[in-house]
Steps between C-alpha positions, in 0.01 A plus 500: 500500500614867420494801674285615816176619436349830523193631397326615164438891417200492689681393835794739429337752485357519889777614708486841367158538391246649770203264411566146385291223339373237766347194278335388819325822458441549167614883500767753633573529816723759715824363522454559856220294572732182337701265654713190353299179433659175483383385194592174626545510887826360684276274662457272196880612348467811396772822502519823655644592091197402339211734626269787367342805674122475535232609716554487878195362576446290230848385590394371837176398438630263227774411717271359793215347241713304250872544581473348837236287413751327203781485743304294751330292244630118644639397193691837451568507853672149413714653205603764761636248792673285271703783363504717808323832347459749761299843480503822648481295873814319378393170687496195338193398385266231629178417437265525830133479557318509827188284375612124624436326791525190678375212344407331807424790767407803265699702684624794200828468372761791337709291231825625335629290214818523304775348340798650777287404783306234452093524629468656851186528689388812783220420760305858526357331785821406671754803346701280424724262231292148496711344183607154564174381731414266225175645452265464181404864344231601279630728319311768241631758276335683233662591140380886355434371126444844341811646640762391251265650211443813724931504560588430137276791376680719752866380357341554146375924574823556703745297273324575178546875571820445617659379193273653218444807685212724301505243212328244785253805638430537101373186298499227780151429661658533814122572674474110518790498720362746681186343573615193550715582741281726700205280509411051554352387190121485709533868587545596187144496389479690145843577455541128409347543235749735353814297557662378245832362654570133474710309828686235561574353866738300686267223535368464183640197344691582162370436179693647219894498453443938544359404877803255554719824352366724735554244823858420361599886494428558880642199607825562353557786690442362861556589761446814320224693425387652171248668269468488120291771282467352152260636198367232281280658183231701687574446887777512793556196685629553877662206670579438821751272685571520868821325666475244162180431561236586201257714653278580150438726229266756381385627133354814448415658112765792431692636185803334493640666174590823752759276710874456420572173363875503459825454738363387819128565384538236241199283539403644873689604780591283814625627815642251752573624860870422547609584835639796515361586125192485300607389220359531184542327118249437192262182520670401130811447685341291748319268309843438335671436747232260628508360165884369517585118566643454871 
C-alpha cells in the first residue's frame, strides 16, 4: 500500500473555512459547532488519522446509538478480545452481561467472558467473585440486528464525503444513508418506500463469486479495519470490514462518471486502517493483488 491518506477537496477544505459540510447533517454547519468523528471508532480498530469534523451533537448522539452499540455487539465484541482493541477507556475488552443466573437457585448472575480470562462469574447478591463453584448458568444475551446496516450507512456519509468530498454531496443518493442510519427499518414508515439502496450482511450466506470478493477483501486485511467506496455504472458501493471481519455493504444510485477513476481511484478506492496510518490505494490494485498465485 502507498502513501497515508488524507482527505478529498471537500475535507481539505474545513480547517480554514468558518462553516463546514456535516453529511450527518445534510448542510453547513459553523465550524464551531463541529467536532472530529471517528469514522470508524478505535473501539472496533479505527485511528485518531482517519476522522472528519461533523456536528457535535450528531456526533454524540450517533456515537451512543450505533457506535457503541457495534462495539458491544457479541460477535464484534469477540473480534475485539481476540485482538486486544481497546477504545477511548483503553481496557481490554470483554464481553459482560448482567442477565444470567443460577441454573439451580435463580439467584442473578454478572458474567464476563473472554479469551485472556477465561468466563468469570459476580454474585450481586453476595458482592462478590463466585467463578469456580461449579454452578450451571442460564445465560441470555441479545444481538441488535439493524445496527450493522445503521453503522455501515454512517461509515458510508462520513467516508464517502471524506474521500469524494463535494463530488459525494453532488450525484450520490447519500439520503438513503442518511435514513438508514437514523432510523430501524419498522420506524421508517413511508420513507421506505423511497429507498432505493440495496445491502448485504455478515450473515447472509454468499451467493455469487462478487459476494465471496467482497468477504475476501476484508478478511485480508485483519486484524485491520477498512472501508472501500467503489462506483459501478449508476451507483456507489460502500463496504465495510471491521478487525477482518466482513461487516456488509450498501448500494445507493449516484453518478459515477463525476468520480476519479485513475491512480489510486482506479476501479474504487480502499482505505485500510494501518496502525499508525490510514492507508489508502485503488480497488484495481487490490483485486490484483488478490488475483496472484500464492
Amino acid at each position: 500500500m502507498p502513501e497515508s491518506v488524507s482527505p478529498s477537496s471537500g475535507a481539505d477544505a474545513v480547517a480554514s473555512a468558518p462553516a463546514i459540510y456535516c453529511p450527518y447533517a445534510d448542510k453547513d454547519i459553523p465550524l464551531g459547532e463541529s467536532n472530529p468523528e471517528h469514522i470508524i471508532p478505535l473501539a472496533v480498530g479505527g485511528l485518531n488519522s482517519f476522522t472528519l469534523p461533523v456536528s457535535k451533537d450528531l456526533n454524540s448522539r450517533i456515537g451512543s446509538e450505533i457506535d457503541g452499540a457495534l462495539a458491544n455487539d457479541f460477535l464484534v465484541m469477540s473480534q475485539r478480545d481476540k485482538h486486544g482493541v481497546r477504545g477511548h477507556s483503553r481496557k481490554h475488552p470483554e464481553f459482560v452481561t448482567r442477565n444470567a443466573s443460577d441454573a439451580v437457585t435463580g439467584e442473578p448472575l454478572q458474567v464476563t467472558l473472554g479469551q485472556r480470562r477465561g468466563l468469570r462469574l459476580w454474585s450481586p447478591r453476595e458482592e462478590r467473585d463466585v467463578t469456580g463453584r461449579g454452578q450451571k448458568v442460564n445465560l441470555q444475551f441479545s444481538m441488535d440486528i439493524d445496527v450493522e446496516l445503521r453503522f455501515v450507512a454512517k461509515v458510508a456519509l462520513s467516508a464517502g464525503y471524506y474521500v469524494y468530498g463535494d463530488q459525494f454531496r453532488n450525484h450520490v443518493k447519500h439520503e438513503d444513508f442518511r435514513a438508514i442510519m437514523n432510523q430501524r427499518p419498522n420506524e421508517m414508515g413511508e420513507t421506505l418506500k423511497t429507498i432505493e439502496a440495496r445491502y448485504d450482511h455478515r450473515f447472509r450466506e454468499p451467493e455469487t463469486d462478487n459476494d465471496r470478493i467482497l468477504r475476501a477483501m476484508t478478511s485480508g486485511f485483519a486484524p485491520r479495519s477498512m472501508v472501500a467506496l467503489i462506483p459501478n455504472s449508476n451507483s456507489l458501493s460502500v463496504v465495510v470490514g471491521i478487525l477482518g471481519y466482513y461487516l456488509g455493504m450498501l448500494n445507493v444510485p449516484a453518478d459515477p462518471r463525476r468520480f476519479p477513476n485513475a491512480d489510486e481511484f482506479r476501479m474504487g478506492h480502499i482505505i485500510v486502517l494501518d496502525k499508525p496510518l490510514a492507508i489508502r490505494d485503488s480497488v484495481w490494485k487490490l483485486l490484483q493483488m488478490m488475483s496472484r498465485p500464492r
